[in-house]
N, C-alpha and C positions, 0 to 999 in steps of 0.2 A: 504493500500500500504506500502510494506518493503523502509524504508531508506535502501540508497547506500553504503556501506561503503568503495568503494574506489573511494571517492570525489576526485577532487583537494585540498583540504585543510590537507585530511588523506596521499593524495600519497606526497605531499611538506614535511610533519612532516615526514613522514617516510625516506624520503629522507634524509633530515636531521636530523637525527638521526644517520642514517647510519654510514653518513661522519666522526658526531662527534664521534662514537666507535671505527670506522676505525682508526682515532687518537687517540684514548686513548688505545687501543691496540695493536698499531703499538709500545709501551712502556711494553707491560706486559711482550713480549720474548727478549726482550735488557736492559731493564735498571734494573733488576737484574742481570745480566751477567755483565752491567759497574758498579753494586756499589760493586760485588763481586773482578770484574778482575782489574777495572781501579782506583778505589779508594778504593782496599781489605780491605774491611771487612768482618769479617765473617758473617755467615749464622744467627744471633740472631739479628746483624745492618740490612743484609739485609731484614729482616720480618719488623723491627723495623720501616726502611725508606720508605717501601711501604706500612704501617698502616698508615701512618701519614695524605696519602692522604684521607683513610677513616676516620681519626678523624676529620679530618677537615669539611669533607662532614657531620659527624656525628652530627657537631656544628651547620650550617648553615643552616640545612635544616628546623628546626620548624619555623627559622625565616623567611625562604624560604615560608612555607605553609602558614603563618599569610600575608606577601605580595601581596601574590598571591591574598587570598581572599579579601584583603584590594583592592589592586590598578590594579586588574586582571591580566591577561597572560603574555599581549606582549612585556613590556618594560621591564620587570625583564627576561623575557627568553631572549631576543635580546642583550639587553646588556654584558647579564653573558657570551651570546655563544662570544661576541667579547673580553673580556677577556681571557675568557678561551683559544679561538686561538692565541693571543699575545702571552699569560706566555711560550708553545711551546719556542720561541724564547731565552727565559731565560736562558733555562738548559744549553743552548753552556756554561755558568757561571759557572755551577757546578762543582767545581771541588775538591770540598773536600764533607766529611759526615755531617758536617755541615749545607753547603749552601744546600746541596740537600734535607735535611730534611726540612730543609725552604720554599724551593721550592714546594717539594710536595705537604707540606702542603696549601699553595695558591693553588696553583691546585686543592686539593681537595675542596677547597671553591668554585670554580667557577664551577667546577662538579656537586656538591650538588645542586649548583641554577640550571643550567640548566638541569639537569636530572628530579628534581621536579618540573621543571616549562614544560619540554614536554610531561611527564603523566599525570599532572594535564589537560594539552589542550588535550591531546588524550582522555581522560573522559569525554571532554565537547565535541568532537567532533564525536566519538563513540557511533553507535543508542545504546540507553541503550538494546534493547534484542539482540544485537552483539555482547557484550563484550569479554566473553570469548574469540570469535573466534578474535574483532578486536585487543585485547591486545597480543595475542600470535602470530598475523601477525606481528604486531607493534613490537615485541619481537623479532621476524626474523631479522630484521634488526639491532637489534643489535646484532644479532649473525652473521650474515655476516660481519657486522663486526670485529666480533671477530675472524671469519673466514680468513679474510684474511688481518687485519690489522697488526699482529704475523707475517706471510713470508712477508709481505710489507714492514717492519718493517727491518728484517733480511738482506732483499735484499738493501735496501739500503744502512744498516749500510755497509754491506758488500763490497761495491761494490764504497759506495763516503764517509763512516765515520760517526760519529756520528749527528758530523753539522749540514747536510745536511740530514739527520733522521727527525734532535728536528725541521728545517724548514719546511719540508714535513708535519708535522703536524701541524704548522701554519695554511701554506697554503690552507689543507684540510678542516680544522673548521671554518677558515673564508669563505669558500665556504658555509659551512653548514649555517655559520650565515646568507647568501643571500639568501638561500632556505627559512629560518624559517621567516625573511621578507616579504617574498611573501604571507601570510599566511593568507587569510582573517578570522581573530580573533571573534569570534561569541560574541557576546555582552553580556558584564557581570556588573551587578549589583548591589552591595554588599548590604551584610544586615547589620542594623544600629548597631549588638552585634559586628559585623566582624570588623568596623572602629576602635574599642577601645584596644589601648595595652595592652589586658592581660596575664597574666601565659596561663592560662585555654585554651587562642587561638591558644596559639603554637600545641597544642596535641589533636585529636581526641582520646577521651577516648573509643568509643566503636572500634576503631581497635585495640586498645591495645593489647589482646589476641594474635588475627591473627599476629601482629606484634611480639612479644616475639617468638611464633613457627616458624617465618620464622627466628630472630635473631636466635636461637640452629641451623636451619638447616643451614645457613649461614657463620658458624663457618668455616666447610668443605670446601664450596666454595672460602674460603678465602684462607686456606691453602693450595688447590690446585694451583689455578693461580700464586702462589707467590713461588710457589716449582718445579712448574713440569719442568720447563727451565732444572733447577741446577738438578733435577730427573733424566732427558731426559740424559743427559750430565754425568753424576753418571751412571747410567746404561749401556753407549755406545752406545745410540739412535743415528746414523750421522747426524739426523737434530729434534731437537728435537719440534720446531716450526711446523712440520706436526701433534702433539698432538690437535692441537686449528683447524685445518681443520679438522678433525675426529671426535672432537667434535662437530665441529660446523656443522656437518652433522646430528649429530643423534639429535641437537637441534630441527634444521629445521625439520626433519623426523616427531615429538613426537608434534612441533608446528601445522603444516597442518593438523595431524589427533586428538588429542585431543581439542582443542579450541572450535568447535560445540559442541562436547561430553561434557565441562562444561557447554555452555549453557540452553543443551537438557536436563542433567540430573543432575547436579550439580557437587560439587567438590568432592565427597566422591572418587569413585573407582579413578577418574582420581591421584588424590595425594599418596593415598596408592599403586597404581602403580608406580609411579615415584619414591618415596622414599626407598622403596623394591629393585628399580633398584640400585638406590646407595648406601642402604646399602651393596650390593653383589659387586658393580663396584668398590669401593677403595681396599678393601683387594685382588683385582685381579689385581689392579695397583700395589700393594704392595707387592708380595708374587711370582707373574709371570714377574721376571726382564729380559725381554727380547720386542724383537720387536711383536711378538703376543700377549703378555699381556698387553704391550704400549697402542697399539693401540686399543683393543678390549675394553679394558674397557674405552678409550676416546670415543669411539659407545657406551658405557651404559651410561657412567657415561653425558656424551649429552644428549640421550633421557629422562633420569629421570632431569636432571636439566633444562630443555626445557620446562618443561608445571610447573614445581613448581614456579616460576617465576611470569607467567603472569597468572595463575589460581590466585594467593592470591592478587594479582593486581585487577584483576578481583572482587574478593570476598570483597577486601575494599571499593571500589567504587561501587560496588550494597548496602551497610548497611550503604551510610551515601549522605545527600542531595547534590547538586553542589552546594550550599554555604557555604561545609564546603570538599571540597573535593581537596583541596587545603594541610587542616590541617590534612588529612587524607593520603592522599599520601606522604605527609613530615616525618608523626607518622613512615608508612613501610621502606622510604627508611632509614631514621636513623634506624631503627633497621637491617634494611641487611648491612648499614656501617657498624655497630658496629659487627654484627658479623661475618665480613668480618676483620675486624680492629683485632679483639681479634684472630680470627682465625690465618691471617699471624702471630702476634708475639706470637702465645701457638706454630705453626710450625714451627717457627723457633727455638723458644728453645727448642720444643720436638728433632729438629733435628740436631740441637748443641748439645745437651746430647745426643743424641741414634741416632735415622736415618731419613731420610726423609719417609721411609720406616712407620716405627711406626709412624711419625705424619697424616699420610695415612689413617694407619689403625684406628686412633684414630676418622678420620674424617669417617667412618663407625659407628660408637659408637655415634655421634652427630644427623648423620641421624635417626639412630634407635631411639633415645628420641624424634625427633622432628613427625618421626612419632607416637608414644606414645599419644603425646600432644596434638595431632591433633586429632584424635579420640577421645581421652578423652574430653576434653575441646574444642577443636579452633569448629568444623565440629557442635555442638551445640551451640556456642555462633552466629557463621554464619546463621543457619537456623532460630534461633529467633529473630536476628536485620533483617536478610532480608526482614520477614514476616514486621514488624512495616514500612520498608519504602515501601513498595508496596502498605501495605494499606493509606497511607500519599497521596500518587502518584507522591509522587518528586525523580522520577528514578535514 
């Protein structure tokens, strides 16, 4: 008999999940525009003030994956979620380059907890022959929220000011924090190496790989989200906020039909498809400055970064046991911070020197190595750890 996979325990996480994207991106189409217009800085601070949040997440999360597997799920994800929606409250403070770099960076600490601490439980609660498909569901939701936490975002700054924005997002994560509450937490056990503060614990060595080829492709990702507002707005887009609904179409699109397709037949064609799409989809953001090129390439540049995502998600948590899958989800998302991190500040000085244009096309050039790498190296280290844990039988 197949497990469920949309229990009450998967549809609460995903729920809340949602919430808390919807707040975290009701930020990615306004508060470059306020560190740009309201406390002008140029475009090298601005990259510079939205890394900060990814260095921080960068920092926290090994010690995030060693918690996890130490003292389990639910008190390090519940807690972080109700920090995370206070700090919201903060930014009304910000009002110079300074404090906001400060701020971020807190932000991104409590990001880093609870985004590792909701994968890490979607793993344990995800039937292992689901994966693929339940992580690229699980994945939707943060793209709906990405979908439409960007005009949520807009519409309010718009319409009651920033204030009432930074509170909006409070209030929606401390929702999410009452969803992830409700979450009956499947019982976890630690092994007696997991108890002991080591180096060695913070980092699953056998994701390594997989994780360095998502940090290259991750670079791109970075400089997108941290550029295309000021892109959108450079080009004469009237609302450049409909970018992340376009995207977040072709996300969903690329999620519902590829996810079986990794677990039917593994990760090979699904990744070289999606990568292929973005190497073509930025130089069409780049080269076709108008409203059909906008948008066409947020429909590619969507469906290729739609399954690359939750495919290598997917792929680290089939090659390592659940009592270490903790230090394994920590290993990937530090490295998609950091190459999110490095990405916004190389686009912003590519685009302080030259154009947002070239930091674009640059982000085409990152893809193409990281599909490279993939083939050569990740797509065979993948197939010989999966083999060893199947034969173990600790899914």
């Amino acid at each position: 008999m197949k497990s469920r996979l949309w229990n009450r325990n998967f549809t609460l996480l995903t729920l809340s999940n949602f919430l808390m994207c919807c707040a975290y991106y009701s930020l990615i189409s306004t508060l470059p525009l306020y560190v740009s217009d309201q406390l002008h800085a140029p475009n090298s601070v601005v990259g510079l003030v939205l890394s900060a949040y990814a260095i921080a997440a960068i920092l926290v999360r090994p010690f995030t994956g060693f918690g996890l597997d130490f003292f389990g799920r639910k008190t390090i994800f519940i807690a972080s979620l109700l920090v995370y929606g206070l700090i919201f409250n903060v930014y009304v403070f910000a009002v110079s380059v300074s404090i906001m770099l400060f701020l971020r960076f807190a932000h991104g600490l409590t990001w880093g907890l609870t985004t590792t601490a909701n994968t890490t439980l979607a793993g344990d609660i995800i039937p292992a022959e689901k994966r693929g498909e339940g992580f690229g569901l699980f994945g939707v939701s943060t793209t709906i929220g990405m979908a439409l936490g960007p005009p949520l975002g807009t519409f309010i700054l718009e319409h009651s000011g920033y204030n009432t924005m930074f509170i909006s997002g409070s209030v929606v994560s401390i929702i999410s924090m009452i969803m992830a509450s409700m979450i009956k937490y499947p019982k976890y056990e630690p092994l007696p190496q997991n108890r002991q503060f080591k180096w060695k614990n913070l980092f699953e060595k056998s994701t390594v790989i997989p994780s360095l080829n998502l940090l290259i492709i991750g670079l791109s990702y970075g400089g997108l989200i941290s550029f295309i507002a000021l892109y959108g707005k450079e080009i004469g887009i009237q609302n450049p906020s409909g970018f992340f609904l376009v995207f977040a179409l072709g996300i969903i699109t690329s999620r519902f039909s590829a996810g079986k397709a990794v677990d039917r037949n593994g990760p090979r064609l699904v990744i070289m498809i999606c990568l292929s799409l973005l190497i073509i989809g930025y130089p069409l953001l780049a080269l076709v400055q108008n409203s059909w090129g906008f948008y066409i390439a947020a429909l590619i540049l969507g469906f290729g970064n739609g399954v690359v995502w939750p495919t290598f998600q997917a792929m680290v948590n089939n090659i390592v046991p659940s009592n270490r899958r903790g230090a394994a989800n920590s290993t990937l998302f530090m490295s998609m911070d950091l190459g999110m991190g490095l990405g916004m500040i190389i686009a912003g000085t590519i685009s302080q020197k030259y154009t947002i244009s070239a930091a674009f096309l640059c982000c085409s050039f990152y893809c193409a190595t990281g599909l490279i790498l993939f083939r050569l190296f990740t797509l065979k280290h993948y197939l010989k750890k999966r083999v060893l844990v199947l034969v173990t039988g600790d899914k």
